[in-house]
Kinemage of the C-alpha trace (Angstrom):
@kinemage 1
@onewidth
@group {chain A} dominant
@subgroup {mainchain}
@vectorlist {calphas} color= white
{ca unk a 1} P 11.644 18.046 -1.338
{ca unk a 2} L 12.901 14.544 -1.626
{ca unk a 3} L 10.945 11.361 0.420
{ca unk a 4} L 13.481 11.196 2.989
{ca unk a 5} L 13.141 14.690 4.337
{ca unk a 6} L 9.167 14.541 3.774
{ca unk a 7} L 9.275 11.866 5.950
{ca unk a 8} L 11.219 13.125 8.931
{ca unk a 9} L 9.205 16.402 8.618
{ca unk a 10} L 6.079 14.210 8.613
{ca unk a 11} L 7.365 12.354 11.684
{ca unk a 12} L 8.016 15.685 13.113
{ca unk a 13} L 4.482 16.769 13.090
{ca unk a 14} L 3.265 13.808 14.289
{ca unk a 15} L 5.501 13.957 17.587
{ca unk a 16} L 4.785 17.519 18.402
{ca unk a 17} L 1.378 16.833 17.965
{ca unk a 18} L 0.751 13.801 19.653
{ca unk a 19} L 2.419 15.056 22.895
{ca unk a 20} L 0.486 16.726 25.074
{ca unk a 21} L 3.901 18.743 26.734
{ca unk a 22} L 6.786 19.925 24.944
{ca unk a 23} L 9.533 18.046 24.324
{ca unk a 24} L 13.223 18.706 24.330
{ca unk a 25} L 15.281 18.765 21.153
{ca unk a 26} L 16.756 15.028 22.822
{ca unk a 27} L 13.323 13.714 23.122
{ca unk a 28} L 12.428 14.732 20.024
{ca unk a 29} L 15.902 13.181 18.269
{ca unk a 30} L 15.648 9.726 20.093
{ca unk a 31} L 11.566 9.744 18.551
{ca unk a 32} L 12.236 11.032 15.215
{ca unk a 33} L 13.839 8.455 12.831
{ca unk a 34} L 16.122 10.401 10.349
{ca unk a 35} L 17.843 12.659 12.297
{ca unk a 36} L 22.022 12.552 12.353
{ca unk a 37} L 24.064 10.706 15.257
{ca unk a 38} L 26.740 13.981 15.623
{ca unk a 39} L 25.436 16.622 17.773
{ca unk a 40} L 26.213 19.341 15.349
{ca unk a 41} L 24.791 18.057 12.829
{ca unk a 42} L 21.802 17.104 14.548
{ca unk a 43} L 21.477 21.168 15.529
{ca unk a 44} L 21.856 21.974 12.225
{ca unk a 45} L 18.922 20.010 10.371
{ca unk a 46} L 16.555 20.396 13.423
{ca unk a 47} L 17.108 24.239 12.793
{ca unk a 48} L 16.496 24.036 9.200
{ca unk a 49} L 13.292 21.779 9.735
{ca unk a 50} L 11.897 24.155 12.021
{ca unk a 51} L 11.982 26.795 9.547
{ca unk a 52} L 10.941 24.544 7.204
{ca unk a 53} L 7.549 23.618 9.519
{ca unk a 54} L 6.806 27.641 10.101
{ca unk a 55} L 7.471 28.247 6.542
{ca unk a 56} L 4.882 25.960 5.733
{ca unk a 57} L 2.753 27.115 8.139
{ca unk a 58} L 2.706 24.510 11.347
{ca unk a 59} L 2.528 26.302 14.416
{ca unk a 60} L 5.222 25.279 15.919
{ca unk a 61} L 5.150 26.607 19.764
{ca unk a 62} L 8.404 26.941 22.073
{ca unk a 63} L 8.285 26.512 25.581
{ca unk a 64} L 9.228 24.882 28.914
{ca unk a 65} L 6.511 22.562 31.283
{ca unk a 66} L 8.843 23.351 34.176
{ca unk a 67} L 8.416 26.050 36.587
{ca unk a 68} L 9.862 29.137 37.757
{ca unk a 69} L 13.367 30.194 37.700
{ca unk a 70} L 16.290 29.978 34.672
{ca unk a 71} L 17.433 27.014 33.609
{ca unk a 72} L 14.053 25.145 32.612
{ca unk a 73} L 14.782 23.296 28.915
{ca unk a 74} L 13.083 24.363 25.883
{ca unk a 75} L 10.733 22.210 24.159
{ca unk a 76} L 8.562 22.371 21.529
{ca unk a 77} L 5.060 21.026 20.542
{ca unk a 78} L 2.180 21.873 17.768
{ca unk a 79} L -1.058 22.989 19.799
{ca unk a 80} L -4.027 21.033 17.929
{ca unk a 81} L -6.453 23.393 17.955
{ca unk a 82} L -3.945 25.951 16.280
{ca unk a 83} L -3.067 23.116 13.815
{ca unk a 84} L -6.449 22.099 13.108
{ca unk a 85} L -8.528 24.030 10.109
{ca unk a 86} L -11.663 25.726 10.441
{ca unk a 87} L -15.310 24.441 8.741
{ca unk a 88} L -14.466 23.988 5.250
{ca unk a 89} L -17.302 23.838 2.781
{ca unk a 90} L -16.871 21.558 -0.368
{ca unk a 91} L -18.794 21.450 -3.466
{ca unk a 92} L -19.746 17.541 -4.347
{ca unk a 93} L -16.725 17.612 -7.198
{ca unk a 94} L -14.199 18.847 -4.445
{ca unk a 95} L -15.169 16.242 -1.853
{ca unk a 96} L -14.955 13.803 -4.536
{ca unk a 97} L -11.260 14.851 -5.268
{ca unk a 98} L -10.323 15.051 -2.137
{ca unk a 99} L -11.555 11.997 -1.108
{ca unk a 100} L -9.359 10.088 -3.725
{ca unk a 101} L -6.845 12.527 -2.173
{ca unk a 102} L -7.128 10.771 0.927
{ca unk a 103} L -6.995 6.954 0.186
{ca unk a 104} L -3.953 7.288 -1.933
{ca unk a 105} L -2.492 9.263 1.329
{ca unk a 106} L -4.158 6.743 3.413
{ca unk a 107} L -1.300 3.959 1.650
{ca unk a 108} L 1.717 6.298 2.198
{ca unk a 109} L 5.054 3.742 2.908
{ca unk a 110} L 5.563 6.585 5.721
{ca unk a 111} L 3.163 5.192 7.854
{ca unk a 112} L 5.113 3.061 9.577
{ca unk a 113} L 7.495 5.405 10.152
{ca unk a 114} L 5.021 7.983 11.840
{ca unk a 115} L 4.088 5.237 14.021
{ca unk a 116} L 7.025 3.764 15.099
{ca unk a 117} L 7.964 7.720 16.379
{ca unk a 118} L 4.555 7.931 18.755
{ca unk a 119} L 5.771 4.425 20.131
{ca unk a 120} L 9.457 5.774 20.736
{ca unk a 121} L 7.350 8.406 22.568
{ca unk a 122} L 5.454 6.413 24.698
{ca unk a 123} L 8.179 4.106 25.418
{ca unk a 124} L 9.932 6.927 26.694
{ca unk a 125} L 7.229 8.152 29.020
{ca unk a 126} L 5.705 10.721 27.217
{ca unk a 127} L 1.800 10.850 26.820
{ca unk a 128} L 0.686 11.119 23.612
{ca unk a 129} L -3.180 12.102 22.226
{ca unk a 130} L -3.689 9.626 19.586
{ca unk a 131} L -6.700 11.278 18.520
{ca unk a 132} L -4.361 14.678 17.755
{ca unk a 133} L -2.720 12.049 14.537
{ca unk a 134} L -5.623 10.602 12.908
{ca unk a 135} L -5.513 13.333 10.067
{ca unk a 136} L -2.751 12.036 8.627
{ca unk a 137} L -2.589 8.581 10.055
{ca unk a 138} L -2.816 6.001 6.880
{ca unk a 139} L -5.526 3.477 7.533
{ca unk a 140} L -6.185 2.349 4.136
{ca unk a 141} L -3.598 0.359 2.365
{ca unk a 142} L -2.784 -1.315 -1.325
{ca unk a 143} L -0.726 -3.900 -2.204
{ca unk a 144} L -1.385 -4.152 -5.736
{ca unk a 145} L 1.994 -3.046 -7.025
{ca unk a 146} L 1.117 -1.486 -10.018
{ca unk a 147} L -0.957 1.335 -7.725
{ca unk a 148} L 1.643 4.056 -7.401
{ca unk a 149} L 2.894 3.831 -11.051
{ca unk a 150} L -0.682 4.416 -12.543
{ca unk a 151} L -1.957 6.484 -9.822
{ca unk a 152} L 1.051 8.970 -10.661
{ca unk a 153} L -0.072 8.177 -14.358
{ca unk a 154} L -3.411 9.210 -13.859
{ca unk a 155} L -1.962 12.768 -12.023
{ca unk a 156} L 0.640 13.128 -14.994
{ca unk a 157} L -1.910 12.777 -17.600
{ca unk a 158} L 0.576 9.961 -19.120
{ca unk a 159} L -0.206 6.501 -21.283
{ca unk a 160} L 1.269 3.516 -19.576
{ca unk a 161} L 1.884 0.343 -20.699
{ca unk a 162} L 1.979 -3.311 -18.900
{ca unk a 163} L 1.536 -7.161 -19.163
{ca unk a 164} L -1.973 -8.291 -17.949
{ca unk a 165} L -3.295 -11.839 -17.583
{ca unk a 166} L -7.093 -11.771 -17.853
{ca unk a 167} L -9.440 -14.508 -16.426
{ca unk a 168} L -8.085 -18.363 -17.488
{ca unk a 169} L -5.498 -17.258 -19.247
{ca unk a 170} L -2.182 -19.050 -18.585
{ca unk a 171} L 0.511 -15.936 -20.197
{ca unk a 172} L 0.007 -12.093 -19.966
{ca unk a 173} L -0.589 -9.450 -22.889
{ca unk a 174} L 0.813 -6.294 -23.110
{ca unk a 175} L -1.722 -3.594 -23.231
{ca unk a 176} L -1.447 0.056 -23.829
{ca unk a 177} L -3.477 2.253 -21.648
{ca unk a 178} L -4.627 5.682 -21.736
{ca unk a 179} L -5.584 5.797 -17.696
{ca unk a 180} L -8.439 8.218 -16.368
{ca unk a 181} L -9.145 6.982 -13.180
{ca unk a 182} L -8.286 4.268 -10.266
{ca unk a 183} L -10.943 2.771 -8.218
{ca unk a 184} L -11.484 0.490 -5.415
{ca unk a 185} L -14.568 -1.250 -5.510
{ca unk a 186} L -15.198 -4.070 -2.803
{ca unk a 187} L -11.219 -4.298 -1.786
{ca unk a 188} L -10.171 -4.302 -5.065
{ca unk a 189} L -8.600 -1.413 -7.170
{ca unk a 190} L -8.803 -1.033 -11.321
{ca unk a 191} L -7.251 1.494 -13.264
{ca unk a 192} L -9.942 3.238 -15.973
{ca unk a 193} L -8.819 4.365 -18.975
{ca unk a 194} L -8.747 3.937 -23.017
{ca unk a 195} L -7.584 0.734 -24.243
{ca unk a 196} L -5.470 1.828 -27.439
{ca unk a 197} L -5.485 -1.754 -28.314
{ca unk a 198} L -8.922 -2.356 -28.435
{ca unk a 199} L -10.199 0.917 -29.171
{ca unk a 200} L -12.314 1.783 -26.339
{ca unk a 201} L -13.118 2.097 -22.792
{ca unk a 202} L -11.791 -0.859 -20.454
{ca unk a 203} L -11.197 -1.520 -17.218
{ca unk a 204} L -8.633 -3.494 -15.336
{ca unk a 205} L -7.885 -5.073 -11.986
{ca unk a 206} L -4.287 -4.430 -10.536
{ca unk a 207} L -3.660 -7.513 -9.218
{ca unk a 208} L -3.863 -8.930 -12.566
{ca unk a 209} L -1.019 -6.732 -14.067
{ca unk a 210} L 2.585 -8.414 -13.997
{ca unk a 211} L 5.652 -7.003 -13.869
{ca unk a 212} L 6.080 -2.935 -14.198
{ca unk a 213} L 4.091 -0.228 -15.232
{ca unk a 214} L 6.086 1.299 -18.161
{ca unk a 215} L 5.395 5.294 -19.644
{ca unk a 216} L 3.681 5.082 -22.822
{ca unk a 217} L 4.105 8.759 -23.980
{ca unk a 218} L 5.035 11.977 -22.522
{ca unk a 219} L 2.773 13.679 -19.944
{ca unk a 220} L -0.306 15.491 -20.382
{ca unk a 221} L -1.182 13.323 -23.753
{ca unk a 222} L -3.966 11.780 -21.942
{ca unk a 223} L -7.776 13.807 -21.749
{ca unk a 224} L -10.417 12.936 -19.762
{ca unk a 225} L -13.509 12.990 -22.047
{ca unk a 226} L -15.990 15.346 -20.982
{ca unk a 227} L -18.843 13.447 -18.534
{ca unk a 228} L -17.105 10.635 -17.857
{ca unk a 229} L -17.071 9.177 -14.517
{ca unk a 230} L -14.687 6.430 -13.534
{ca unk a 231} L -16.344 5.019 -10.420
{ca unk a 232} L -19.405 4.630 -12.531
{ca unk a 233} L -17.563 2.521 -15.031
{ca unk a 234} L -15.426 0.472 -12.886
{ca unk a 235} L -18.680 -0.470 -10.802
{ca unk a 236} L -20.873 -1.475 -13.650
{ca unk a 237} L -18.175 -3.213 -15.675
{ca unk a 238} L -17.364 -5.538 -12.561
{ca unk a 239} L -15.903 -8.898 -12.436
{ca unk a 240} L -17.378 -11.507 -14.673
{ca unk a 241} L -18.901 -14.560 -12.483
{ca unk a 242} L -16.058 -17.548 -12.961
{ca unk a 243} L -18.011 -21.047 -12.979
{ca unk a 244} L -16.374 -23.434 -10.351
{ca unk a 245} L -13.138 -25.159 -11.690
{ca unk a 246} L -11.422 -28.150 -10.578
{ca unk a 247} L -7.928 -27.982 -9.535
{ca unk a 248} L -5.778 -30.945 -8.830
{ca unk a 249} L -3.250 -30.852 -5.787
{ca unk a 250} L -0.985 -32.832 -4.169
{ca unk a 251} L -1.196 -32.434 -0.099
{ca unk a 252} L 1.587 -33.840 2.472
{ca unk a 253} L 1.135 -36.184 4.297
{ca unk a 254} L -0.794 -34.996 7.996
{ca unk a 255} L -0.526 -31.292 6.891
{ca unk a 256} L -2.704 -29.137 5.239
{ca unk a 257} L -5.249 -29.649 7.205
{ca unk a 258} L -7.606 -26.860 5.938
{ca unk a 259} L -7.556 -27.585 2.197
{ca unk a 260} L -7.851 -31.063 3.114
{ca unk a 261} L -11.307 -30.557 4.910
{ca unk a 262} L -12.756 -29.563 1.777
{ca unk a 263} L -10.855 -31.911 -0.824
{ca unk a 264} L -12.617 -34.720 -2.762
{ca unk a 265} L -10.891 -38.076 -4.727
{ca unk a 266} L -8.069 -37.890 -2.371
{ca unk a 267} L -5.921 -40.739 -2.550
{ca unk a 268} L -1.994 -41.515 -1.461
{ca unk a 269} L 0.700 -41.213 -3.551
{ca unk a 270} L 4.782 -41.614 -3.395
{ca unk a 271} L 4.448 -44.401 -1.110
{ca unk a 272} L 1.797 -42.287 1.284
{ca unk a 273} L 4.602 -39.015 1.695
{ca unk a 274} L 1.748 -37.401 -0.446
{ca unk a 275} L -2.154 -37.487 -1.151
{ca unk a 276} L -3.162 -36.064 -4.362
{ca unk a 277} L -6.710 -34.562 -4.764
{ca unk a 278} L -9.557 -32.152 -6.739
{ca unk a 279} L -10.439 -28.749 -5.115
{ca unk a 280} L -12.764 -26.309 -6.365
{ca unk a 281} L -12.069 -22.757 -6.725
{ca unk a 282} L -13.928 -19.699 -8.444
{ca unk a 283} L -11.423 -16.989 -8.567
{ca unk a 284} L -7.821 -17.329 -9.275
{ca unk a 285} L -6.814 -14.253 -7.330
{ca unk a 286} L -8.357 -15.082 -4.182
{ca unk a 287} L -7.506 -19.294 -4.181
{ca unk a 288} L -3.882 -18.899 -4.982
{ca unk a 289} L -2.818 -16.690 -1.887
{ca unk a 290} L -4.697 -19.450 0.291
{ca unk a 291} L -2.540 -22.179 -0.776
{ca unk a 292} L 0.267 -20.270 -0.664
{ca unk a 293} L 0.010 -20.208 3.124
{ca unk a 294} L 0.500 -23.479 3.207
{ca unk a 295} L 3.735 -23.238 1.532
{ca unk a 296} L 5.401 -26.196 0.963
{ca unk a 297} L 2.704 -28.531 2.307
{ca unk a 298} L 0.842 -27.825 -1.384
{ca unk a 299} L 1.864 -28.254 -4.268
{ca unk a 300} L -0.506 -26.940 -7.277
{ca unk a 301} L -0.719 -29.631 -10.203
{ca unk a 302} L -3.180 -28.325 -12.179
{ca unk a 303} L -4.227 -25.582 -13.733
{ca unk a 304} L -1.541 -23.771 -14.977
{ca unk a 305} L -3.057 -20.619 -13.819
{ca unk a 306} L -3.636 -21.769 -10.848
{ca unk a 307} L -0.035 -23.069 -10.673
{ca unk a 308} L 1.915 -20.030 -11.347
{ca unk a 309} L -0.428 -17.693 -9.225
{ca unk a 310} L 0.372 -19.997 -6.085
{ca unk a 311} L 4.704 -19.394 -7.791
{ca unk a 312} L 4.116 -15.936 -8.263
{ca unk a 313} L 3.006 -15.727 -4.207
{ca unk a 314} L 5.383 -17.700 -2.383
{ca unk a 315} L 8.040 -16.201 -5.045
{ca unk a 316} L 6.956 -12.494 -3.362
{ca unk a 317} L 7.071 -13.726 -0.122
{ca unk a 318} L 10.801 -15.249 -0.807
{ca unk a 319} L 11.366 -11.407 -2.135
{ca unk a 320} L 10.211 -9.953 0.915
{ca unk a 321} L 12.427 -11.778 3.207
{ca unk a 322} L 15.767 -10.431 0.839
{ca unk a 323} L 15.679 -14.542 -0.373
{ca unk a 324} L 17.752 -14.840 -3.293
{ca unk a 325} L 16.922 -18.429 -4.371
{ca unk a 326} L 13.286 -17.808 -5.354
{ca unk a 327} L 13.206 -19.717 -8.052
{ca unk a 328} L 13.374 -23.226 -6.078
{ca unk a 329} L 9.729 -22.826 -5.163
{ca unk a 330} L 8.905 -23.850 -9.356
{ca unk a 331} L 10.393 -27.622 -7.877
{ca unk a 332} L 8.248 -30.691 -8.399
């Protein structure tokens, strides 16, 4: 099933079970993103998806609020409690799998999608029951793009392979991975898995991994060893403590007001259009997207770490916004 259908069959489900009436095949095409401008073609993928929802099993219930007499419109909705599953029972390994089950769900990209259908809803006068969602509303959310590449990895059984940049280190090394696991562990996820290059068990923070996550070998190469537990390795390796480090900026001139309240040896510079001045930071990854929000106001001197974590933000923010010119931020 490719994304794009998933999605307006996800979309689907949400709408019919949100709504606490049915609604018409019109409501339901103005709410649903994905669905065909032509008529026709409109009937004829909202026929297919509603076989495709009964085929799957979604009780999908047809209907009319109005009363009495011909001429009331169909509609359609998904009754909850029909929808809903009984007690389950879960041994402590299957609640463990399906609780990783349910963060990586948790980040789906269709989440905004989902919700921007219940707000078409409600914008169009029907009530919805936002409780009737939260099953598969995502709440939990990653931005570490190396995530879906090794999480897939990790389901695949497949070796990967990507450019990391450990603590203080101004360039990345490429490292060959044999992934078991990926864990969060206090808002940060790390991938768990043999290090071919150094011959045993690492583990590694996403954020730290540039660029793309490439295959390393064909799937189902990579074996769990027997007794291994990859939340109990990523939580005892942790992140080494970083001793404070200087880092020398230059601030404009009445901005930056919130580095500035912290900043020592400031003193003006370019004929007082600048100040430069010594912060001190502990972790790279959390210090460079704070100066990035200042955006052009900072400008990162030293160290070169430092320096090309603050680039590498503002260069994915310039991304985000379809910027082509990205590379001007690298100026002074």
């Amino acid at each position: 099933m490719s994304r794009r259908k998933t999605e307006r069959l996800l979309n689907l489900v949400v709408c019919l079970l949100a709504t606490r009436r049915f609604l018409t095949a019109e409501q339901i095409r103005r709410a649903v993103p994905g669905y065909p401008d032509s008529d026709e073609a409109f009937k004829r993928m909202f026929e297919r998806d509603k076989e495709e929802l009964r085929e799957l099993g979604v009780p999908l219930e047809v209907g009319s609020d109005q009363q009495g007499g011909g001429g009331e419109e169909i509609g359609y909705r998904i009754p909850p409690q029909a929808y809903e599953l009984p007690d389950i029972h879960l041994t402590p390994d299957e609640a463990a799998v399906l609780g990783l089950a349910e963060r990586v769900w948790q980040r789906a990209s269709m989440a905004e999608a989902a919700s921007g259908a219940l707000l078409k809803l409600r914008a169009a006068g029907v009530e919805t029951d936002a409780a009737a969602a939260v099953g598969i509303e995502p709440r939990v959310n990653t931005g570490d793009p190396a995530f879906p590449a090794l999480w897939e990895a990790v389901r695949d059984g497949r070796p990967v392979a990507f450019d990391y940049q450990g603590i203080g280190r101004t360039s990345a090394a490429r490292r060959h991975l044999e992934p078991w696991g990926v864990v969060s562990r206090r808002g940060r996820w790390y991938v768990v898995g043999f290090d071919r290059d150094r011959d045993e068990q690492r583990v590694f923070r996403l954020s730290r991994i540039t660029g793309e996550v490439a295959a390393d070998g064909p799937n189902g190469t990579v074996i769990v060893p027997e007794g291994v537990d990859v939340r109990r390795i990523a939580f005892d390796w942790g992140d080494p403590v970083s001793e404070p480090r200087p880092a020398t900026v230059r601030l404009r001139a009445g901005a930056a007001q919130g580095p500035r309240r912290w900043a020592r040896d400031v003193r003006p510079v370019d004929g007082g259009a600048w100040d430069e001045a010594v912060l001190t930071f502990r972790d790279v990854d959390r210090f460079a997207p704070y100066l990035a929000r200042f955006a052009d106001d900072v400008v990162v001197l030293d160290p070169p770490d430092l320096r090309e974590a603050v680039i590498q933000q503002l260069k994915s923010v310039l991304a985000a916004c379809g910027r082509d010119d990205a590379g001007t931020v690298t100026g002074r």
